[in-house]
N, C-alpha and C positions, 0 to 999 in steps of 0.2 A: 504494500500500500504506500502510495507517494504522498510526498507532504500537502499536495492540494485534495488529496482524496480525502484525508485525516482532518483538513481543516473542513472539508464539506459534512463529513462525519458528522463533526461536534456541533455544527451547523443546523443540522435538522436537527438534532437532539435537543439543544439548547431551545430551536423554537417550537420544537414539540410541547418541551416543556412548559413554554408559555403560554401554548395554546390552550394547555390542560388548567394551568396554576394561573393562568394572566386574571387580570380583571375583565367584566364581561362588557363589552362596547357595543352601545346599543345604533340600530342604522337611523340617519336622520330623520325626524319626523315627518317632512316632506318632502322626500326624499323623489316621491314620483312626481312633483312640482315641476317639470320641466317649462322652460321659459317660452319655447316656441311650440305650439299644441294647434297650430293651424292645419286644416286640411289641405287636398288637392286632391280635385277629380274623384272623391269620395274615399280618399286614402285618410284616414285622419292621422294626425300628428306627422306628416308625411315627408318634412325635410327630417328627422329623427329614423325614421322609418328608413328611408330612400340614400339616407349618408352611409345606411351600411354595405351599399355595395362595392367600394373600396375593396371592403373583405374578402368577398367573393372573386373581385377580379384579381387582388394578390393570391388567395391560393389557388385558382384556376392556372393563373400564372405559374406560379409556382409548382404546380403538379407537372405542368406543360416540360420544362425547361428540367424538371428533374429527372427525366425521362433517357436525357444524353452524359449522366453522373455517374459513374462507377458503382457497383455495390458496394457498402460498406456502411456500417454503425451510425454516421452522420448523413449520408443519404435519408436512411430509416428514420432516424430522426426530423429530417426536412420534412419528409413525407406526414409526419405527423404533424408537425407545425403547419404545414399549406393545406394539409383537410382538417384542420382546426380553425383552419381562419372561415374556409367556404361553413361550416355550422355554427360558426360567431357569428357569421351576418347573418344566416337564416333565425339561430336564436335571439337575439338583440333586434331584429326587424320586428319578431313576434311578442317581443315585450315591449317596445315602444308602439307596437300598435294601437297597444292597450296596455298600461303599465300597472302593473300592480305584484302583490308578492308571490304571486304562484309565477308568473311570466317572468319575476325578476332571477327567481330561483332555477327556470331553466338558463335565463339569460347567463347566468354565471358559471352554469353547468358546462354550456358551449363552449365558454372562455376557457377550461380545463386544458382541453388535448392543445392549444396555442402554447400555453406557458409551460404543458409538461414538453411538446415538441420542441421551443425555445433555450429552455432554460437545459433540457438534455444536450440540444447544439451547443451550446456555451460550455457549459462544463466539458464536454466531450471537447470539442475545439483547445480548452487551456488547460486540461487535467488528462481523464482518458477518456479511450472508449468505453470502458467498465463505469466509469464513476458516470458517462452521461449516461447510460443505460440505468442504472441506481437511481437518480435523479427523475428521468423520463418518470420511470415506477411508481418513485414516492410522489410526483405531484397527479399523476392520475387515480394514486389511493388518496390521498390529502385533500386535492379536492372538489372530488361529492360530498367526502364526511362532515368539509366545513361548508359545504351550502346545507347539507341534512342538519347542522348542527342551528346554523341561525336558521332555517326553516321552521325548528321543535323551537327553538331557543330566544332568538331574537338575538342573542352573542353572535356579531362581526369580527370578532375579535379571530378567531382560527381563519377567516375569509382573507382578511388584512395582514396577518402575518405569512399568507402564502403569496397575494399578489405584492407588495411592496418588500417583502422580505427576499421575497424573487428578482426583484429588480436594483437592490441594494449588493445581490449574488453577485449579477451580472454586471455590474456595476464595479465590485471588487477585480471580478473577472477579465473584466476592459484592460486592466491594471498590469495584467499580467502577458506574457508572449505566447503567440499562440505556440503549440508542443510541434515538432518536424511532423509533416506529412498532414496535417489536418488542413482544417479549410482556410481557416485564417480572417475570420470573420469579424469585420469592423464592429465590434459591441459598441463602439462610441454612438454610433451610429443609433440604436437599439434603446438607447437611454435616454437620448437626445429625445427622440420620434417619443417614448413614454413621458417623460415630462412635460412637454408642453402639450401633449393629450391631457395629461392630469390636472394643471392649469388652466386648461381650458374648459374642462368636466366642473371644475370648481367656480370657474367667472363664468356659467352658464349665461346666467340672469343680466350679468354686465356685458358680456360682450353682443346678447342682442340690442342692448339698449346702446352701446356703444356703434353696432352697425342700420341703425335707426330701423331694428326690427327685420332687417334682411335675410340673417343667421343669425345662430345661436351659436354658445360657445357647445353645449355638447355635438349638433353636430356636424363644428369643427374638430372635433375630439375625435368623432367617429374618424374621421378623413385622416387626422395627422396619426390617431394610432396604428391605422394601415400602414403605413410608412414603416413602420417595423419592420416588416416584412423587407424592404430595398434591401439592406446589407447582406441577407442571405441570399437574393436574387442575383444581385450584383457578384456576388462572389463564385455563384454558381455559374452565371457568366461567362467572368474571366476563366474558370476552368475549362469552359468548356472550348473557348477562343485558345486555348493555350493544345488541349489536345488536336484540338482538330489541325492548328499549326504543327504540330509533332506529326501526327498522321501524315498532312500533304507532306514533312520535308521528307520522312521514310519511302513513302510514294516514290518519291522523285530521285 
């Protein structure tokens, strides 16, 4: 076991543990308040609804172009992430259509295979293939139990220590070089595109007021957290520009 695997180790343990022992955080009270709740053409809430096709077209994308990538451990993983994002946008369309907590609860569900597909790339990428296979695991066991938990429970707390605890990972991650032979994946990249989603999730209400009712900031949210997705597109890319050059020069 290498020293990134060890530190990922104590990693999930540690926030296991808080997930168990933390305090319990409850979700905003209006939470399904969203700023822009206009229709179109009988779609209701329909730029919330309609912003999530991004999703779709990154992993459509993304399945597309993973097609010409080698097998191997990171492949598997892309493959999870880019049919994580096409059931994001189908779930999040069907919770903003109609928002409420049973719609929210799938909403989050979707979200799963993105961050277990994600965050397995990144560890894989700066640790190993074992430890992103580990990873992939844990956050596909992790989390349903924490949407089942604030489902019974109304605790966000195990919800929030997977999604930003995940993004703090990869974040560390960034930090580090990617290991010989792996993909080499711009995590800055990954961080960037989740933050100012989250910023924008959060100034909902101001940023439509700020665009005199035009959009909303969530969804601007929806549009820029797509963008996640580019650094593994792009990298999958370059790989494949770089074989196909190796190919024609043996050709020749």
């Amino acid at each position: 076991m290498n020293r990134l695997e060890k530190i990922l180790l104590w990693t999930v343990a540690i926030a296991a543990v808080a997930a168990v022992g933390g305090p319990a955080v409850a979700q905003q009270a209006h939470y399904h308040g969203f700023a822009d709740q206009r229709a179109w053409a009988g779609l209701p809430n329909a730029l919330d609804v309609l912003s999530n096709l991004p999703f779709a077209v990154g992993g459509l994308w993304g399945l597309l172009v993973l097609k010409h990538q080698p097998p191997g451990v990171q492949r598997g993983l892309a493959a999870l992430f880019f049919a994580g994002l096409l059931l994001a946008a189908l779930c999040s369309g069907i919770y903003h259509w109609q928002p409420d907590n049973v719609r929210l609860a799938l909403d989050r569900a979707g979200m799963v295979p993105v961050f277990a597909g994600l965050l397995g790339l990144a560890v894989a990428d700066r640790s190993s293939d074992r430890a992103g296979l580990w990873t992939a695991g844990a956050v596909l066991l992790w989390g349903p139990l924490s949407v089942a938990v604030w489902s019974a429970t109304g605790n966000l707390l195990p919800w929030g220590l997977l999604q930003g605890g995940g993004m703090l990972l990869v974040l560390g991650l960034a930090l580090c070089p990617p290991r010989p032979g792996a993909w080499g994946i711009r995590l800055g990249g990954v961080i960037a595109a989740y933050a100012l989603a989250k910023w924008l999730e959060q100034g909902d209400h101001s940023v439509f007021a700020w665009t005199g009712g035009v959009v909303s900031g969530h969804s601007l949210k929806h549009a820029v957290a797509a963008l996640a997705a580019w650094p593994v597109l792009a990298v999958m890319a370059s790989r494949t520009a770089v074989g196909t050059a190796r190919h024609t020069a043996v050709a020749d």
